[in-house]
C-alpha positions as CSV (number, residue, x, y, z in Angstrom):
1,X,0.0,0.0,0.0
2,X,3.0,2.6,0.5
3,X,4.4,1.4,-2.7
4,X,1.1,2.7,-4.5
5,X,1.2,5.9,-1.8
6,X,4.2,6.8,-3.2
7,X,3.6,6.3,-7.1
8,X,0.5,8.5,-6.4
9,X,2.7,11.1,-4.9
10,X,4.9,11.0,-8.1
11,X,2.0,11.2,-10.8
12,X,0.6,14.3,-8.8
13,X,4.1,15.9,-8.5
14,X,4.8,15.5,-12.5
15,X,1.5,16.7,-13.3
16,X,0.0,13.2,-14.5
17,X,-3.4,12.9,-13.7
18,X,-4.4,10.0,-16.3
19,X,-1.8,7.5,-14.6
20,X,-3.4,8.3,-11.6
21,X,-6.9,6.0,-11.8
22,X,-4.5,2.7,-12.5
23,X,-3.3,3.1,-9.0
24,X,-6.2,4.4,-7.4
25,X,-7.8,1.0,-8.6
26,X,-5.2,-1.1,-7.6
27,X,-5.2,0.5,-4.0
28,X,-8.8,0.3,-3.8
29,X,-8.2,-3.8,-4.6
30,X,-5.5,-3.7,-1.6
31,X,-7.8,-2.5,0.6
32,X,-10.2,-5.4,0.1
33,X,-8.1,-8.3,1.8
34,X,-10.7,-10.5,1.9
35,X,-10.1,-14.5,0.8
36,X,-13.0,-16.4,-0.3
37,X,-13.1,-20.1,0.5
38,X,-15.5,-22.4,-0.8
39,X,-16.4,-25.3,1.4
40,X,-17.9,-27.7,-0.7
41,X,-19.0,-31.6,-0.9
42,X,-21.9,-33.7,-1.1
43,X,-24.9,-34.1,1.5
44,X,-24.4,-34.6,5.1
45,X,-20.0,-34.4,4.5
46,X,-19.6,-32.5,7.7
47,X,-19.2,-29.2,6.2
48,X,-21.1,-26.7,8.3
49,X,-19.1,-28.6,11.2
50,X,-15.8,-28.1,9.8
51,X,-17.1,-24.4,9.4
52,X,-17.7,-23.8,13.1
53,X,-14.6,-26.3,14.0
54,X,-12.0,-23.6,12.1
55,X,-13.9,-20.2,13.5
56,X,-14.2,-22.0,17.1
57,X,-17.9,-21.2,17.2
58,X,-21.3,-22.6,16.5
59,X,-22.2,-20.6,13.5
60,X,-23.8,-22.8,10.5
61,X,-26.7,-25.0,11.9
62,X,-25.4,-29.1,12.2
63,X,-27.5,-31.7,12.6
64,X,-28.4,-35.3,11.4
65,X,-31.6,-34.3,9.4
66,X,-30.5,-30.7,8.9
67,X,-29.0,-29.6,5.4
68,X,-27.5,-26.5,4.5
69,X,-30.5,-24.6,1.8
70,X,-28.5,-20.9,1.7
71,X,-24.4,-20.0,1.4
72,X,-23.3,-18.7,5.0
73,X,-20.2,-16.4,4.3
74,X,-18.1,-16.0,7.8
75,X,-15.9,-13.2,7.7
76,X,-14.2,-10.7,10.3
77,X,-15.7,-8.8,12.2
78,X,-15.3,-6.4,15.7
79,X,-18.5,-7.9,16.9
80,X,-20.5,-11.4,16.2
81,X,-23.3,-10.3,14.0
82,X,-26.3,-12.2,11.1
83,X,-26.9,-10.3,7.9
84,X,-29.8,-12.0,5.5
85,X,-29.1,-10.9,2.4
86,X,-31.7,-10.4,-0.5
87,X,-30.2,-10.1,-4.2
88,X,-33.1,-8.0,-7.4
89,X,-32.1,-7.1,-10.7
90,X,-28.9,-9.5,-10.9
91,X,-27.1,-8.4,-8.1
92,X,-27.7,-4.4,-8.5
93,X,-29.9,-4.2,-5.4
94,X,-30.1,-6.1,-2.1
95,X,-32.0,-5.7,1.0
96,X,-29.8,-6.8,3.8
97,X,-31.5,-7.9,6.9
98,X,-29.6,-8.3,10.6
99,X,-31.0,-11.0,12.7
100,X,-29.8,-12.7,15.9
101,X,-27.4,-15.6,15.8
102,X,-29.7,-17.7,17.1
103,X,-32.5,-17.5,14.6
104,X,-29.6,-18.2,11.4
105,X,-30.8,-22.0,11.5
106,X,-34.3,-20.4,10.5
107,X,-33.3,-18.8,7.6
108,X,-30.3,-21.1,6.5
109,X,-31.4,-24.9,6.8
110,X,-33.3,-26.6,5.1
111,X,-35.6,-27.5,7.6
112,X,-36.2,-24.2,8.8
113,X,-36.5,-22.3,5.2
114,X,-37.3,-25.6,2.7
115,X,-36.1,-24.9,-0.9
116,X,-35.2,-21.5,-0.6
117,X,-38.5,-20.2,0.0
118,X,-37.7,-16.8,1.3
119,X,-35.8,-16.3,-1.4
120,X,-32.0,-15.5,0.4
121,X,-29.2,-15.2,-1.8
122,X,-26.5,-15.6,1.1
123,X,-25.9,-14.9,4.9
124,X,-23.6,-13.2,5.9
125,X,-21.2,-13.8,9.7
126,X,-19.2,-11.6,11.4
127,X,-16.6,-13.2,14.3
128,X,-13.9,-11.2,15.9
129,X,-11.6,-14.3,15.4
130,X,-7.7,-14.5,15.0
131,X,-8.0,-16.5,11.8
132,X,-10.6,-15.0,9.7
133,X,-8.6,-11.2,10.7
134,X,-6.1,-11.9,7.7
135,X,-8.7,-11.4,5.4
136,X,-9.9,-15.2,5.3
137,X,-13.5,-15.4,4.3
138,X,-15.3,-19.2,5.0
139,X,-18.5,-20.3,2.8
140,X,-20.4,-22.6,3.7
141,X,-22.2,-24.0,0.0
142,X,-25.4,-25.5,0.3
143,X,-25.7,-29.0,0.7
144,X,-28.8,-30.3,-0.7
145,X,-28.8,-32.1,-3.2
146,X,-24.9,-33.1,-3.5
147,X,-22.9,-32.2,-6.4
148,X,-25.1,-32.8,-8.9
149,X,-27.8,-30.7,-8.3
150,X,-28.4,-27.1,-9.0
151,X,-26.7,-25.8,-6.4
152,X,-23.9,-28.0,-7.1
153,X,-24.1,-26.1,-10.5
154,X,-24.6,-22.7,-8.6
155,X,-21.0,-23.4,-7.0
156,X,-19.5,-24.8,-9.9
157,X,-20.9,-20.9,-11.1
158,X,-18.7,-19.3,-8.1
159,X,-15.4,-21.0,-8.4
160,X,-13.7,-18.7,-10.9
161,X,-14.6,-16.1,-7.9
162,X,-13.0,-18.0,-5.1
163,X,-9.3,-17.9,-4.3
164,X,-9.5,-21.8,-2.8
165,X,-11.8,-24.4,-2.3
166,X,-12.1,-27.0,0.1
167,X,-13.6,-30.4,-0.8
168,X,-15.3,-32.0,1.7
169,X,-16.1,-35.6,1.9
170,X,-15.9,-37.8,5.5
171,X,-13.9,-41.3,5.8
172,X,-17.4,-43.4,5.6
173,X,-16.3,-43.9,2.1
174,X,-13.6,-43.3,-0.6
175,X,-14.2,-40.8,-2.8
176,X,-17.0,-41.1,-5.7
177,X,-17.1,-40.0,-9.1
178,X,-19.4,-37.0,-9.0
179,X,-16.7,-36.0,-6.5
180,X,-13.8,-36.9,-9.0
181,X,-15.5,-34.3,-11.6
182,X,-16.1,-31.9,-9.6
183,X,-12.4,-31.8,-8.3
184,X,-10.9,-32.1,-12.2
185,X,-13.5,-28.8,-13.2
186,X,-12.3,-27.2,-10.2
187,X,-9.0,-27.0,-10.7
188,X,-9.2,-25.7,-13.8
189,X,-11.3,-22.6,-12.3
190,X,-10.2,-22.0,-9.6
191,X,-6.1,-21.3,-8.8
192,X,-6.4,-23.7,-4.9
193,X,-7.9,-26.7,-4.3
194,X,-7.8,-28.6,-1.2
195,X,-9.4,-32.2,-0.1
196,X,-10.5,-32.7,3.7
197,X,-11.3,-35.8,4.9
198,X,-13.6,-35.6,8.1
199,X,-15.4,-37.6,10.9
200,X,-12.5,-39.2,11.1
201,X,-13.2,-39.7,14.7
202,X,-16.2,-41.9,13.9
203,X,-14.5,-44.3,11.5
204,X,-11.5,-46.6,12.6
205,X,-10.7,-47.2,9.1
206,X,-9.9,-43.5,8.1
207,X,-6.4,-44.0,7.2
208,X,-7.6,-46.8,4.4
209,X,-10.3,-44.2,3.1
210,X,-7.1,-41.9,2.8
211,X,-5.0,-43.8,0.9
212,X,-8.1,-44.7,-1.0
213,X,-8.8,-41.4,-2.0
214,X,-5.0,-40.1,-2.6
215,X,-4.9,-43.2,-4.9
216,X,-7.7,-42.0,-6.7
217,X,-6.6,-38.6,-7.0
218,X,-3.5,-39.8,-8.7
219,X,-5.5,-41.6,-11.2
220,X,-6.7,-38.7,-11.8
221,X,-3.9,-36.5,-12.6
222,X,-5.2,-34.2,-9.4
223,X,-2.6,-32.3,-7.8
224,X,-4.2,-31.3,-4.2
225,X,-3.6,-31.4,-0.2
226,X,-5.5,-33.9,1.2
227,X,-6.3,-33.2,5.0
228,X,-7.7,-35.9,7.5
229,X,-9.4,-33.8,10.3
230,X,-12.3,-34.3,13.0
231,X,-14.2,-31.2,13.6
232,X,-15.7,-32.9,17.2
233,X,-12.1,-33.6,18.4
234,X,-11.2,-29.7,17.5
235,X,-14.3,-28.5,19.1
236,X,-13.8,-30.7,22.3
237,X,-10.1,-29.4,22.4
238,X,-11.0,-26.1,22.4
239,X,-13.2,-26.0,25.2
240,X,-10.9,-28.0,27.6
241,X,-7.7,-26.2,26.2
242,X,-5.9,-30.3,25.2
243,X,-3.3,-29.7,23.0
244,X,-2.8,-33.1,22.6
245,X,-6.5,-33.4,21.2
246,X,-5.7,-30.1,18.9
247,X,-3.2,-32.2,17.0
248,X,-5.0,-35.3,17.1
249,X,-7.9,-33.5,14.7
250,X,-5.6,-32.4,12.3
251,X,-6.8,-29.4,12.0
252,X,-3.2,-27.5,12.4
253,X,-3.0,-28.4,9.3
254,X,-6.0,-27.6,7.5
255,X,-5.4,-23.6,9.2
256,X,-1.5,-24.0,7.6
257,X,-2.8,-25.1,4.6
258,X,-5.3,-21.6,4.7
259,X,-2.3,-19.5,6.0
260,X,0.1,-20.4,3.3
261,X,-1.5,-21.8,0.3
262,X,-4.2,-19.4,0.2
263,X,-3.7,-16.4,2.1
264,X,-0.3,-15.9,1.7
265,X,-0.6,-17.0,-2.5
266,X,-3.1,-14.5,-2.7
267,X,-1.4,-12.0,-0.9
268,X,1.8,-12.7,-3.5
269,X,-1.3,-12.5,-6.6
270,X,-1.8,-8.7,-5.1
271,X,1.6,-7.9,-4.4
272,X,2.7,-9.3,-8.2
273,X,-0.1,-7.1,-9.8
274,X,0.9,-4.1,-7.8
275,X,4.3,-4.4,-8.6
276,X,3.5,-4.4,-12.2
277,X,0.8,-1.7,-12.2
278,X,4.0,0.7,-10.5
279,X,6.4,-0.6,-12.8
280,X,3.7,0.6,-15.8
281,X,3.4,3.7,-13.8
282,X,7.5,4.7,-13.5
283,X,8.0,3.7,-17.4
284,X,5.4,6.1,-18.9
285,X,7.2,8.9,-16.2
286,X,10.3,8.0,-17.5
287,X,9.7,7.8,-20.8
288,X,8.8,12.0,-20.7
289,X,11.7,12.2,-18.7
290,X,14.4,10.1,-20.8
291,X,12.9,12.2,-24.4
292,X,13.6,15.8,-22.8
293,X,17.0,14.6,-21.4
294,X,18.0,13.0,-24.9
295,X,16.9,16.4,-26.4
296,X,18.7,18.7,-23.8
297,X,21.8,16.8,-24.0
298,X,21.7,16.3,-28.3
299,X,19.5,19.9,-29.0
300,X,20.3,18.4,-32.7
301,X,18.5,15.6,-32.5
302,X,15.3,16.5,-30.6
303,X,13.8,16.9,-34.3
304,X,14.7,13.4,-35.1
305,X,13.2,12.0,-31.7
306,X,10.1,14.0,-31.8
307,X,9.3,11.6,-35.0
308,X,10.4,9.1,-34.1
309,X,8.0,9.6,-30.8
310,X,5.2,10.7,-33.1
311,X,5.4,7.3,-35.3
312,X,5.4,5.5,-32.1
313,X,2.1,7.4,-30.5
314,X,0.7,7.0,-33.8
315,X,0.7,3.5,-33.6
316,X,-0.8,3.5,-30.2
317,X,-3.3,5.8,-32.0
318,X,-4.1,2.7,-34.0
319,X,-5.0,0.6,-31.3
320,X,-7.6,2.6,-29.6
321,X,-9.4,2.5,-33.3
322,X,-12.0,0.1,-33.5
323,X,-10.8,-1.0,-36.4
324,X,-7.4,-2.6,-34.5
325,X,-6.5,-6.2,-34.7
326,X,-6.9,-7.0,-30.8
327,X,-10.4,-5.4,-31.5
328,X,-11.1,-7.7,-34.0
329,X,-10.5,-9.8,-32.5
330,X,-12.0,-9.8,-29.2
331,X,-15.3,-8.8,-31.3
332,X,-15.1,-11.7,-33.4
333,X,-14.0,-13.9,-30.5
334,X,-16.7,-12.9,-28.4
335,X,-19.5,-13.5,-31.4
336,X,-17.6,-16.8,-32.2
337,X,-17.6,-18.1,-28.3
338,X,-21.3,-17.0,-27.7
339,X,-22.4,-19.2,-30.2
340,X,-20.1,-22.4,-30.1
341,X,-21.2,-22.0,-26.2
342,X,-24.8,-22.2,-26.9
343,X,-24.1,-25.2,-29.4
344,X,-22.9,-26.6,-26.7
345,X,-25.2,-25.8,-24.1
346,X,-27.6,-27.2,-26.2
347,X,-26.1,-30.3,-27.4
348,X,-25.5,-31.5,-23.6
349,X,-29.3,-30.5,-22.9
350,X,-30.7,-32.6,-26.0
351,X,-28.5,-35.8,-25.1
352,X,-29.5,-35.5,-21.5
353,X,-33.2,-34.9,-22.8
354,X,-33.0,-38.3,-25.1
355,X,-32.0,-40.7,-22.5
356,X,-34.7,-39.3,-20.2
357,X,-37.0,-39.8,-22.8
358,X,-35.7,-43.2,-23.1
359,X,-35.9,-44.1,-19.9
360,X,-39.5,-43.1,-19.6
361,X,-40.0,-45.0,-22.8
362,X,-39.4,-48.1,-21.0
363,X,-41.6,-47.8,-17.9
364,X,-44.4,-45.5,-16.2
365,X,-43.2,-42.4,-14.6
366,X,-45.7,-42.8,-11.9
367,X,-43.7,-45.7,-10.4
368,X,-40.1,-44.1,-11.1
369,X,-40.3,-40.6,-10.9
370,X,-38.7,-39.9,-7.3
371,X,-35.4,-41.7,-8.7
372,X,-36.1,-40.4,-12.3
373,X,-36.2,-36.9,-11.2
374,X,-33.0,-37.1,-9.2
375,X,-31.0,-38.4,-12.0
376,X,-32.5,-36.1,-14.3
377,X,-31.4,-32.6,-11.9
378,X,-28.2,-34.6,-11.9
379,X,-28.0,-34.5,-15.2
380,X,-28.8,-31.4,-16.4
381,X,-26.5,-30.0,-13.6
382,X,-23.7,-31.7,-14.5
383,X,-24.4,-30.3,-18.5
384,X,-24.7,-27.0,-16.8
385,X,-21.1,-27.5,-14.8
386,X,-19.1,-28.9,-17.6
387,X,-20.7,-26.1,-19.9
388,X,-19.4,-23.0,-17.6
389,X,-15.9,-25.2,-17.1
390,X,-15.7,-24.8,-20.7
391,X,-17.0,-21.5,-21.1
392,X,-14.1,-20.1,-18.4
393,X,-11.4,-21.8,-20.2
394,X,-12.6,-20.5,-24.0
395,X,-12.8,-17.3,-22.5
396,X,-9.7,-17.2,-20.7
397,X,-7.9,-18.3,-24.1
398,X,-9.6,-15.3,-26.2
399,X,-8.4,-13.2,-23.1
400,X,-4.6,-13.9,-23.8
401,X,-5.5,-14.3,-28.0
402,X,-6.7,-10.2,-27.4
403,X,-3.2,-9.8,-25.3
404,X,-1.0,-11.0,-27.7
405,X,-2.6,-9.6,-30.3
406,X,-2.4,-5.7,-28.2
407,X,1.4,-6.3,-27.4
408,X,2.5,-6.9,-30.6
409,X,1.9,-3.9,-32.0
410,X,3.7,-1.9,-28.8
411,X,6.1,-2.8,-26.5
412,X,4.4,-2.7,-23.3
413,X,4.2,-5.0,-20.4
414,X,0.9,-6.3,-19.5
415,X,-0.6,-7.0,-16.3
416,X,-2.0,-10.5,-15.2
417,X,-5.7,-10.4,-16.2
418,X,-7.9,-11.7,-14.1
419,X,-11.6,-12.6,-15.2
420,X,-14.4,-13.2,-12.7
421,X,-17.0,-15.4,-12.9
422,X,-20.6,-15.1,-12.4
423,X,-23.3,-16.8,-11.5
424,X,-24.2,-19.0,-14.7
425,X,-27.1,-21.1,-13.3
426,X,-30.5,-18.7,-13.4
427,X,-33.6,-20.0,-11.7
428,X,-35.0,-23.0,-13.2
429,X,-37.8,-24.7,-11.4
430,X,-38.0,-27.9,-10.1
431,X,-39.3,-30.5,-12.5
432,X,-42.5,-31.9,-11.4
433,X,-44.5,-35.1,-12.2
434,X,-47.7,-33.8,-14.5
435,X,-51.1,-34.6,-12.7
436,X,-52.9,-37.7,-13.8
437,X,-55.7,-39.2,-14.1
438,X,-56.8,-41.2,-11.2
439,X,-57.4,-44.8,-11.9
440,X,-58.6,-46.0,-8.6
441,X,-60.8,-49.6,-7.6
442,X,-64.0,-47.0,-8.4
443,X,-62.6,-45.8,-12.2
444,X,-61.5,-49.8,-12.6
445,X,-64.9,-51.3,-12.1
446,X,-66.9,-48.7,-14.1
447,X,-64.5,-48.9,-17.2
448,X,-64.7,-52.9,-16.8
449,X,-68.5,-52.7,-16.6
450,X,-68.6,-50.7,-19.6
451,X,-66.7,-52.7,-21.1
452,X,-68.0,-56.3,-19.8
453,X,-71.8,-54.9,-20.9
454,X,-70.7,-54.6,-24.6
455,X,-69.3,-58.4,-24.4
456,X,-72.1,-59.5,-22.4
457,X,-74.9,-57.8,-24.8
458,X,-73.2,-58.8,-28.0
459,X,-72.4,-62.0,-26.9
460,X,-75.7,-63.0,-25.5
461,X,-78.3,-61.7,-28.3
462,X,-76.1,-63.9,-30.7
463,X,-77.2,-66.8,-28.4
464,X,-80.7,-66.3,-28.2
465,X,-80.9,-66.6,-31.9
466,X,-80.3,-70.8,-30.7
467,X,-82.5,-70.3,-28.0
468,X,-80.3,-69.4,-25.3
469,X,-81.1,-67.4,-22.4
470,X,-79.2,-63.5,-22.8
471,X,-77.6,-64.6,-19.4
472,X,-75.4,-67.9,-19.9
473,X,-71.8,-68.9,-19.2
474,X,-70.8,-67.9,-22.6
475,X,-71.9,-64.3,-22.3
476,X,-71.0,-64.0,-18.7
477,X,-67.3,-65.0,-19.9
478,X,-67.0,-62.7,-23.0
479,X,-68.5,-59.9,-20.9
480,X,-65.9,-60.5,-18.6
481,X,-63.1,-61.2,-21.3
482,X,-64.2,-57.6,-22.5
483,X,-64.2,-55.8,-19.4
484,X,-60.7,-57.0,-18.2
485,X,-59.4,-55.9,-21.9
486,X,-61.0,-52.6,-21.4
487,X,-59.3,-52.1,-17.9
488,X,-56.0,-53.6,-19.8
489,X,-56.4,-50.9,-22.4
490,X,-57.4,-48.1,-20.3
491,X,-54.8,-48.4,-18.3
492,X,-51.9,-48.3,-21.3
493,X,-53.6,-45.3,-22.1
494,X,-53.4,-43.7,-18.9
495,X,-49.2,-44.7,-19.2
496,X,-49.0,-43.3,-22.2
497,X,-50.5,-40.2,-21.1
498,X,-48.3,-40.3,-18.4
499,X,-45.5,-40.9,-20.6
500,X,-46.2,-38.3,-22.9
501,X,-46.6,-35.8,-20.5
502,X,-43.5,-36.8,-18.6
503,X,-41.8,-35.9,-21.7
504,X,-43.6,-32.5,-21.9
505,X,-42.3,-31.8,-18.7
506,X,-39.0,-32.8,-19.4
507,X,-38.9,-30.9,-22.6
508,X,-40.5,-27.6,-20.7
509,X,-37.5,-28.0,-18.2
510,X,-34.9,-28.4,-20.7
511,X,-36.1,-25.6,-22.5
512,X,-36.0,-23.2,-19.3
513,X,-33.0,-24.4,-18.3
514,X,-31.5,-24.2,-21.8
515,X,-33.0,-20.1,-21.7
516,X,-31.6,-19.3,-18.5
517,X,-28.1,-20.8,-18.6
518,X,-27.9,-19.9,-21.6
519,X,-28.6,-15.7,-21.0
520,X,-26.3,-15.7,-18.1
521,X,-23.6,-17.4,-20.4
522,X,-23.9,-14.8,-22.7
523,X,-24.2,-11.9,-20.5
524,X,-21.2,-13.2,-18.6
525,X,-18.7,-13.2,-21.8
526,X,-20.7,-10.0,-22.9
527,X,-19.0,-8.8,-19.4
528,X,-16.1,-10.1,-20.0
529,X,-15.8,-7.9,-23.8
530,X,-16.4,-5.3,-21.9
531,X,-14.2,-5.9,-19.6
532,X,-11.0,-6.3,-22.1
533,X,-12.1,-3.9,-24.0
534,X,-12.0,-1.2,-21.1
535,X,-8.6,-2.4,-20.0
536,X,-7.2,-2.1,-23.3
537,X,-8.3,1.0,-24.0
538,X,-7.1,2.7,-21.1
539,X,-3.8,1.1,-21.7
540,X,-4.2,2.4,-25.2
541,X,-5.0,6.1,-23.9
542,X,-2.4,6.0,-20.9
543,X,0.3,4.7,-23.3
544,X,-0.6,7.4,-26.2
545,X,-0.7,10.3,-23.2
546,X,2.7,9.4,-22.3
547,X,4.5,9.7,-25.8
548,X,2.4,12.8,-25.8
549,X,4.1,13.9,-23.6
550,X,7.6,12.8,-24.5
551,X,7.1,14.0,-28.0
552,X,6.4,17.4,-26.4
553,X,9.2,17.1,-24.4
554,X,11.6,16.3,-27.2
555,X,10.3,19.3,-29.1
556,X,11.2,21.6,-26.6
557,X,14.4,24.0,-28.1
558,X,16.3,26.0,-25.1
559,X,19.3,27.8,-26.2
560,X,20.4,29.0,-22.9
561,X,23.2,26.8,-21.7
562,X,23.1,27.6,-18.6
563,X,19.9,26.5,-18.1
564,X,20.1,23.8,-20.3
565,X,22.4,22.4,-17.6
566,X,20.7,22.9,-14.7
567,X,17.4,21.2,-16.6
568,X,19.7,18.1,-17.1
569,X,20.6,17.6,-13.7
570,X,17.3,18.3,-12.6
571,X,15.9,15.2,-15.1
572,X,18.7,13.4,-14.1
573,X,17.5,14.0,-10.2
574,X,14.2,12.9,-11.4
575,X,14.9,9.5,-13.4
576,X,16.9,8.8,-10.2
577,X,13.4,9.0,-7.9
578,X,11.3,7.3,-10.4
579,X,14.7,5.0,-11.0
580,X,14.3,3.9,-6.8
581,X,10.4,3.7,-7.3
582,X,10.9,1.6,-10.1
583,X,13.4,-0.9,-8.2
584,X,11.5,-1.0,-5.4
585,X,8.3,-2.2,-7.4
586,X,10.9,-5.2,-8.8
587,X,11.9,-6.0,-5.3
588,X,8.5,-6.6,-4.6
589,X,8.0,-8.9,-7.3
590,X,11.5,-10.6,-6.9
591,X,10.2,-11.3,-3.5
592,X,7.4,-13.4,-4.6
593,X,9.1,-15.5,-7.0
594,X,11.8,-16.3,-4.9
């Protein structure tokens, strides 16, 4: 932060306000220390326990029938304080709501607010506690559901957001493959992943589950920390102060692997970024500076750099036209990636919609639609996952294509860019199973009398033509051959209707899934143009101010020697400050890689 002080204080004393908003962004990103940590997993894992076990404190509801509905985010604060917090209009408004600790497990849990229904978009937790003062911010992802469900897809959405994430699974079991996935698209999002293994205090054979799971995640090609720990031990520890039973939970190092794989990496992420947004800074001051001394020292040939200056700024003229190549581009990139990632979208929608169709082919929906509807959510939440894991990585390619494409047409160093993620998944309603007809003992008996009558009528007037009573075993029998056909038929129908409108329903949900991911897909990389289009053009327009100014600069004719001189030394004075500035920005980068 006093690096950025004092390359403020240097663009105000040489009288360059444009440099000035680069560094009054990066301080404002400084000043925002917070971490975010996604705790993730599938039902009942233990996470809201291993929540409360690292912040010493009973802040996200546990229980055996309880699941997590709402995110809990538990940051720093002076005082222990509940915000509700209502998103409108895609995150541009929100009604934020304090409530006592106490009542969070109302608002938070599944039991006490089923499916969302009051309609939270997070909570937030404040806890004056030594751990979360560094800036580390804990959130606690809704369980419901597992991996595969929509909000399994609404954290696969927040990844590129979060600085690490923490898998959660407990040693009941190795891991599975929804979990596998999930780790593979996670690492590709998002730059810290870490697996924690809990409840190891209820399962003997933990340390089997362990080398289980690090044997699967070599399979897998999955580089990440894998962390045995028992949140009941760490609790129990902390109340009676046993050392002995701090270690035993493992939870020193789960907190080292927070401290120095994720604070402290993100911490070198902002001190890398600032160290090139000061370097930036220094060059375009030194590059007015270098263009008067050159023309002070050689008055002959400030005509000669003055053109030479002037061919340069009008090629960084070029670039702010929209006409450039990185515009190009990014424009054409953009228009190219919306719609391969709606072909996409919409090819992973259409296969999952087949097999559904399939499997409702082959039997009625009213005997397997709990299981069909859970492997359907599944489904079309994984689609949804792998689709945003492929629309961060296309975008992040066009990101460095537009780079590359900027560079080469100045010399310039560019900063890291970093993209941000948003939340892909809209609303899509639950499917539910279409409404019948009811085909009880009451409908069964009047279709089979209607039908049985026919047999029984046609059957018996043919008799009576050979004298036999209307009523006889042969009549009796067809009318009763009929009526059980007619029930037989009536109730294929009725599966058939139910099939049909099964598939309906499946088709309606596809669709609205297929609208809403798709909008947000778009809107995000429409975000994202923007975005890289901003950045480059006030690169463009700080780069082009600067050999302004040097071309001015080099124009500049004194004829007194005397103060031709003193000038000198003063610009040699002045490339020494910057010079220091400069070094000092490199220090702090050399730092970091070292």
């Amino acid at each position: 932060m006093g690096l950025v002080d004092l390359a403020l204080k240097a663009v105000a004393a040489y009288d360059r306000p444009d440099l000035a908003s680069r560094l009054k962004q990066t301080k404002a990103r400084l000043s925002d220390p917070n971490v975010r940590v996604l705790v993730v997993g599938e039902f009942k894992q233990g996470k809201s326990q291993l929540v409360n076990a690292l912040v010493n404190a009973t802040v996200c509801p546990v229980d055996d029938d309880i699941a997590t509905a709402v995110p809990t985010l538990v940051r720093y604060g002076e005082e222990t304080t509940v915000t509700l917090v209502r998103e409108h209009d895609g995150g541009e408004r929100s009604e934020r709501t304090p409530v006592p600790l106490e009542q969070l497990a109302e608002y938070v849990s599944e039991g006490g607010n089923p499916g969302n229904r009051a309609g939270l978009t997070r909570a937030e937790v404040t806890l004056p506690r030594k751990l979360l003062q560094s800036g580390l911010v804990l959130v606690d992802t809704p369980g419901v559901g597992g991996l595969g469900s929509a909000h399994g897809a609404a954290t696969m959405s927040a990844l590129p957001t979060a600085d690490a994430v923490l898998l959660v699974s407990d040693a009941s079991q190795e891991y599975t493959a929804p979990e596998i996935d999930f780790l593979q698209a996670a690492r590709k999002l998002c730059p810290n992943v870490g697996c924690v293994v809990t409840k190891t205090d209820l399962y003997p054979h933990w340390r089997r589950i362990v080398e289980l799971d690090e044997g699967h995640l070599r399979n897998a090609r999955i580089e990440a920390d894998l962390l045995p720990v028992s949140s009941a031990l760490r609790l129990h520890a902390a109340r009676t102060q046993d050392l002995d039973l701090i270690t035993e939970s493992g939870f020193q190092a789960l907190v080292g692997f927070l401290l120095r794989k994720v604070v402290a990496r993100a911490d070198d992420l902002d001190r890398k970024s600032t160290s090139q947004d000061v370097l930036v800074t220094c060059q375009a001051l030194e590059s007015k500076m270098r263009a008067e001394l050159m023309s002070q020292n050689d008055p002959e040939r400030a005509g000669a750099l003055a053109k030479e200056l002037e061919a340069a700024r009008a090629r960084v003229e070029a670039l702010r036209q929209r006409s450039a190549r990185w515009q190009t581009t990014l424009n054409d990139g953009v228009a190219d990636l919306i719609a391969d990632i709606d072909y996409d979208l919409r090819d992973r929608l259409r296969a999952v919609s087949r097999d559904a169709e399939q499997l409702l082919d082959d039997a009625d929906p009213k005997d397997i639609w709990e299981q069909f509807a859970e492997w359907f959510h599944k489904q079309v939440s994984h689609a949804v996952a792998q689709n945003f894991v492929w629309t961060t990585e296309r975008a992040r390619w066009l990101a460095e294509q537009v780079a590359e494409h900027f560079a080469e047409d100045v010399d310039v160093q560019l900063p890291e860019l970093r993209i941000s993620g948003g939340a892909v998944a809209g609303k899509v309603d639950a499917l539910e199973m279409p409404v019948g007809e009811q085909f009880g003992v009451g409908q069964k008996l009047f279709v089979g009398l209607r039908g049985g009558y026919g047999g029984l009528l046609m059957v018996g007037l043919a008799s009576t033509v050979a004298g036999i009573g209307l009523l006889n075993p042969l009549s009796i029998g067809a009318g009763l051959l009929f009526g059980a056909k007619t029930v037989k038929d009536e109730k294929k129908r009725l599966v058939q209707r139910r099939q049909a409108d099964a598939k309906n329903a499946v088709r309606r949900h596809v669709d609205e899934a297929t609208f809403q991911v798709g909008k947000d897909s778009r809107d995000n990389l429409r975000q994202i143009q923007r975005e890289l289009r901003d950045h480059f053009t006030v690169l463009a327009e700080d780069l082009s101010e600067s050999l302004k100014e040097s071309m001015s600069a080099a124009q500049t004719a004194l004829k007194d020697d005397a103060t031709r001189q003193q000038r000198v030394a003063d610009l040699e004075a002045e490339l020494e400050r910057v010079g220091g500035l400069a070094d000092r920005a490199r220090k702090l980068a050399a730092a970091v890689e070292s």
